[in-house]
N, C-alpha and C positions, 0 to 999 in steps of 0.2 A: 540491598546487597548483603549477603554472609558473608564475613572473613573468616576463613578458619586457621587459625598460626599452625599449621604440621608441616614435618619435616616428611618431607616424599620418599626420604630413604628408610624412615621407619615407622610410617605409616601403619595400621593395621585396617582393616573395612570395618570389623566389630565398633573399634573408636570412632570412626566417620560416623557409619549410623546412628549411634548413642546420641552422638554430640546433634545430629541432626535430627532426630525424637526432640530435643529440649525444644527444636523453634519450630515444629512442626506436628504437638503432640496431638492437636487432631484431625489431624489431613494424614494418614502412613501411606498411602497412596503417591502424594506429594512428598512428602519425603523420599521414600522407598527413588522415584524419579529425580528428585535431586541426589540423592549418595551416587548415584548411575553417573550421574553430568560431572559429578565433582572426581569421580573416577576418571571418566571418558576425558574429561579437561586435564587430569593430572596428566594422565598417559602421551597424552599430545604434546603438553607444555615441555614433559619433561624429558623429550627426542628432541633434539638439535636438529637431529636426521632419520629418517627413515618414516615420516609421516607420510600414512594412506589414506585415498579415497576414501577407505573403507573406516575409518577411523573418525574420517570428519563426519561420513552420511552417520554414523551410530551417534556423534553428539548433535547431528541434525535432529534426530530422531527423535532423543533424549529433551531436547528445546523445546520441540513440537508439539510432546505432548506434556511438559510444562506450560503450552499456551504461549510461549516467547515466540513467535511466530516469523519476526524481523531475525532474530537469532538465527533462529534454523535456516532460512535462505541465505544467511553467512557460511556457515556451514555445509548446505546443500552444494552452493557454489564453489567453496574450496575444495568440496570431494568430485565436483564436476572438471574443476582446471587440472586434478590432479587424473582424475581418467574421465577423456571426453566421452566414454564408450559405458559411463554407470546409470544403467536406465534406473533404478530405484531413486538415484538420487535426483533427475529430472522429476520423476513421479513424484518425491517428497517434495522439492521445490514449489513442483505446481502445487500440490496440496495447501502448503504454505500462505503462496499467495492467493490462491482462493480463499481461503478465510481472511485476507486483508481485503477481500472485494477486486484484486486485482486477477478480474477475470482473462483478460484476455493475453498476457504475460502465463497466466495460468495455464490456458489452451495451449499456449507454444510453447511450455514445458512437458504437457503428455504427451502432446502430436511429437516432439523430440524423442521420448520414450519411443515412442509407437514406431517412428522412423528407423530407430536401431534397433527395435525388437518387433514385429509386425504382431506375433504372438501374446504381445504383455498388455495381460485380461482387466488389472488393476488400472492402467491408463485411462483403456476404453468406460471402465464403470465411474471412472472421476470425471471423466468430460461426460458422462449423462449425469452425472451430479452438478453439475457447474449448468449443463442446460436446464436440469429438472431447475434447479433456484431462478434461471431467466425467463422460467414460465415456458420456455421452449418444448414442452415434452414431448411432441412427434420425434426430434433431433434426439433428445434424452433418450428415449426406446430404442432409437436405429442403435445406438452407442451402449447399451445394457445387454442389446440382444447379439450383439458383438464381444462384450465379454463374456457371454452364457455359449454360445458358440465356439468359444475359445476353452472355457471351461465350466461343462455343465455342470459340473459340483457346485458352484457358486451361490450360497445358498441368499448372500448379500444382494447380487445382483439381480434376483427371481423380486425381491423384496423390494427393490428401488424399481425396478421395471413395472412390480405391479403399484407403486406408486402413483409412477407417471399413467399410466391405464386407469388409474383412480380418478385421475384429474382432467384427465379426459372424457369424463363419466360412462367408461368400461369397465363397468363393475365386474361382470361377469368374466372378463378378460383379467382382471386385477385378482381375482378370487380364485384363480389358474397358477394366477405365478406368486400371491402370498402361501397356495395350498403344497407347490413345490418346496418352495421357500423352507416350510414346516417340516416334510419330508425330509429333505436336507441337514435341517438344525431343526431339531424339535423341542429345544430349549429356549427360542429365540419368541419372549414373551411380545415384542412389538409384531412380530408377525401374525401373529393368534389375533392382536388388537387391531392389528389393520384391517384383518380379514374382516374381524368380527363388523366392522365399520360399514363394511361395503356392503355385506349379508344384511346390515340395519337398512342402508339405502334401500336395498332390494324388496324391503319387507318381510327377511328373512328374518325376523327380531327373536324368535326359539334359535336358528343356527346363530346370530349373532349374541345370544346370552351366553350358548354353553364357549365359543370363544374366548368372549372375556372375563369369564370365569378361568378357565385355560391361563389365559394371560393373567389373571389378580395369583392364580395358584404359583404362578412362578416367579412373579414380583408383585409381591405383596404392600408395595411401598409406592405403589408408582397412581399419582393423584387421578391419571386420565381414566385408568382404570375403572375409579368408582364412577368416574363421570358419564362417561361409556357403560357401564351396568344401567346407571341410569336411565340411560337414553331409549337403551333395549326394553326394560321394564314398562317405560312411558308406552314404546311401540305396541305392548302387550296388553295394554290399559291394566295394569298392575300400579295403577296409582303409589298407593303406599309404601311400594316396597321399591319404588322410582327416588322416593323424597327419603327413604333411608340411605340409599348411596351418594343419592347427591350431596344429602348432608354432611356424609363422611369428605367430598370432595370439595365441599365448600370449607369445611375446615380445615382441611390440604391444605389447601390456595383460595383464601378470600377473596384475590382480585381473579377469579373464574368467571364469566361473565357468562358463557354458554351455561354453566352449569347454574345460574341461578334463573336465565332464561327459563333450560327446562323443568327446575321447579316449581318455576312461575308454571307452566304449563300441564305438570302433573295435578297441585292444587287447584288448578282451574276444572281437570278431571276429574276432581270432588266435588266442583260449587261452589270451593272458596276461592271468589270472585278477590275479593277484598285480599287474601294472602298474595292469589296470583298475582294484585297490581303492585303490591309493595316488592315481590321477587324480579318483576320484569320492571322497577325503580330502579332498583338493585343494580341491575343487569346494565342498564341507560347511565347511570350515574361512573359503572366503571370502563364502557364504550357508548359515548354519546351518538355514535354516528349507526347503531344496533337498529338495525332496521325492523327485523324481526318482533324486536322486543319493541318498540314501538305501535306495529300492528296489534299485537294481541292484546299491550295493555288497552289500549284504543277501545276491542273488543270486550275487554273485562269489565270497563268503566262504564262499556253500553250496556254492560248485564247490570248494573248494577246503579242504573238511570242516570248517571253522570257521562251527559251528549255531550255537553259542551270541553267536557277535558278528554271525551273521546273524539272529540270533532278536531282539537289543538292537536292530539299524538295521530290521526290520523292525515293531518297536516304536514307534520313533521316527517314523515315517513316520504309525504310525496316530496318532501321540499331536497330527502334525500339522492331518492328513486323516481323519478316521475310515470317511468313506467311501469305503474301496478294498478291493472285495471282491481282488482280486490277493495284496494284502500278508498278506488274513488266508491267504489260500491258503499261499501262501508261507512264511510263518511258522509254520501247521499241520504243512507237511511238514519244516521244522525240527525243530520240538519232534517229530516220532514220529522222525528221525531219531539223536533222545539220549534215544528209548524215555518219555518223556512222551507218550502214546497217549492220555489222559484231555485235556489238554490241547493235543495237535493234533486230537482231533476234534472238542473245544469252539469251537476258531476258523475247523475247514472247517464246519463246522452253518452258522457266522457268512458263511463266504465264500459259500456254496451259497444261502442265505435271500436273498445279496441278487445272485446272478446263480443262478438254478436252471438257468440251461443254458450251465453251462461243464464240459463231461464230462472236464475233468482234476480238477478238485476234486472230484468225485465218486470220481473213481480212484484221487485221492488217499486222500481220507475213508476206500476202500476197504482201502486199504495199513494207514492206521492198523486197521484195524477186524481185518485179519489178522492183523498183527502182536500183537494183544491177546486175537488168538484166539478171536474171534469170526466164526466161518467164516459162517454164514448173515448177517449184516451186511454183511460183506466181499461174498460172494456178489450180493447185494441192488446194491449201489453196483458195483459193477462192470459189471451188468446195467446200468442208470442212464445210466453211461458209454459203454457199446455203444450205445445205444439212441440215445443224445444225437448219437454219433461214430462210427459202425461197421468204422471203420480205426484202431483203436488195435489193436496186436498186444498189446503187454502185460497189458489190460485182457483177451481172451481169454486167455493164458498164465495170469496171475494167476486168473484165474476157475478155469480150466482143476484149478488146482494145487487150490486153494480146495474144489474137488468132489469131487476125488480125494481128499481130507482127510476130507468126508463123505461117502464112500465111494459116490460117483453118478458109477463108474467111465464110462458108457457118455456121460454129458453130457459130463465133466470131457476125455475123448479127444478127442472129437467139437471143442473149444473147442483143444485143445490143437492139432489137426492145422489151425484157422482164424489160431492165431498163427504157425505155419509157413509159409501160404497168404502171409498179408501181411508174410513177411520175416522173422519171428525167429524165429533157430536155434538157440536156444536150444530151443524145442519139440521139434523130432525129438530131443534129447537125453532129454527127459521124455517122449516117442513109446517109444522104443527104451525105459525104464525100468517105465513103467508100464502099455502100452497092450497089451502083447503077451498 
């Protein structure tokens, strides 16, 4: 708490401010809001009589966006007793308690608004914000597109509503009302960023670069930025110039964890197996529960012959998520890799039951079923995997070899000369050995 000894009768502003630079010389923002409140407080204190509504909602106001948030519903409320009929100050109240989580007190201070004004646009966009935080965003839209209705200018509302469309996974619906949004306020750098986000989804990674470029031009400071440049880059397979932005973002904010995710992932788009796994460590050590980052190191560890610490991170992953037919895939071809063939075809059975048309786990499942020398199995699944994908060479190669093992020279060639057709040369070596 400030005390400041002045006399109200000869007060100056100039002195207020001064005196409130010394305790706030690097916030003027915060300051500049407190000389306002220390105003607004003097004014009220020093009436006996004639306090307005209108007086309390401005030192509501002044509270509010000081973050005293308890304050301000003191204040909302004596501008309320004072006229039951002040829809701003319902609207600031709700606002209020919605940042203390007291949602539903919240709700029936805009629906108040909303009852004495049917028209007040700000209501309706705070109860889709209160829903967009409950994860409700069908109810969030209905309640955004009510204040865009009310007032299409609303350049705030175009921007929350394509939010919730975001989360919805209506990109293309979200990339309608960030693109108005922009229209509207064309200064408004999270708009650019949102967009640019949803364009990424899309695989629009050229429309989603020049975005967040748009967006870094107009705040220059803002960490998600470089993180997002990032992200686009990766889309572009522009490795390098991926691990420059990030780098910037990771210097930002070291505890980013997406952002070292995708430089785990960029470096992995070079071959550097070994960098990737220390960025997606990285990533793990600052959210343990990173699913993502869990798969791929898994992945990197397998480039790089280390099964058994990609068999543990591909573990983890399911102990997360159980359902990722990927991981068990993954994981299958681990374990037959250190010759556990019982249990890599235990967890492709698992990966294939719950995606039956993914013809590498089939290929996979294949490998293991060779390997344990069960040629007619092998045989079996590799058909599976043709059938599913009829450009795999190695799936004929492997067949190929698989036939010639039982002795169905004329198929086993006939397979071997279709992995040469689609590129491995490895076949004419097996041509030249077995076909002649």
């Amino acid at each position: 708490m400030i005390t400041l000894a002045i006399n109200p009768k000869i007060v100056k502003g100039s002195d207020v401010v001064r005196t409130l630079c010394l305790y706030f010389p690097n916030n003027p923002k915060k300051m500049y809001m407190k000389s306002i409140l220390f105003f607004l407080t003097l004014g009220i204190s020093s009436l006996t009589f004639g306090q307005t509504s209108e007086m309390f909602f401005n030192r509501g106001e002044a509270k509010y966006k000081l973050e005293d948030y308890r304050g301000a519903i003191e204040d909302y409320s004596q501008a309320i007793e004072l006229n039951p009929k002040n829809v701003d100050a319902y609207n600031g109240r709700g606002k209020a308690k919605f940042k203390l989580e007291d949602y539903r007190d919240a709700i029936a201070d805009y629906n108040k608004a909303i009852d004495i004004n049917p028209k007040y646009a700000d209501a309706y966009n705070n109860i889709g914000n209160l829903k967009f935080k409950q994860k409700d965003n069908q109810t969030a839209i209905v309640n955004y597109t009510k204040a865009i209705d009310i007032n299409p200018t609303d350049a705030l509302a175009f921007n929350n509503r394509g939010d919730a469309k975001y989360k919805m996974s209506d990109l293309r619906g979200s990339i309608k009302d960030y693109t108005k949004s922009i229209e509207l306020n064309p200064n408004d750098a999270n708009a650019y960023l949102n967009r640019g986000q949803a364009k990424n989804d899309l695989g629009d990674h050229v429309g989603a670069l020049a975005d967040f470029k748009k967006a870094q031009e107009l705040n220059p400071t803002n960490q998600a930025t470089f993180s997002d440049l990032g992200k686009a880059k990766l889309g572009l397979k522009d490795f390098k110039g991926a691990i420059v932005d990030l780098d910037k973002a990771i210097e930002m904010n070291p505890q980013d964890s997406h952002s070292y995710y995708d430089r785990g992932s960029a470096k992995d788009g070079l071959n550097d197996a070994r960098g990737a796994i220390e960025d997606y460590t990285k990533a793990i050590a600052i959210n343990p529960e990173y699913v993502g980052a869990y798969n791929d190191r898994g992945k990197a560890r397998a480039k790089v012959e280390n099964h058994v610490g990609a068999i543990a991170d591909f573990s983890r992953s399911l102990e997360i998520n159980p359902n990722q037919p990927e991981d068990y895939k993954n994981r299958g071809n681990s374990k037959n890799q250190i010759e556990d063939h019982h249990g890599a075809i235990k967890d492709l059975n698992k990966a294939i039951r719950m995606n039956p048309f993914d013809a590498d786990a089939f290929y996979k499942r294949g490998q293991a079923k060779n390997d344990w020398e069960n040629y007619r199995g092998a045989i079996r699944d590799y058909t599976r995997a043709i059938n599913l994908n009829p450009q795999l060479p190695n799936a004929y190669l492997n067949r190929g070899l698989a036939e010639l093992i039982m002795e169905q020279k004329e198929a086993g060639c006939l397979d071997l000369s279709k992995a040469g057709e689609l590129g491995h040369l490895r076949a004419y070596d097996a041509i030249k050995k077995f076909c002649r």
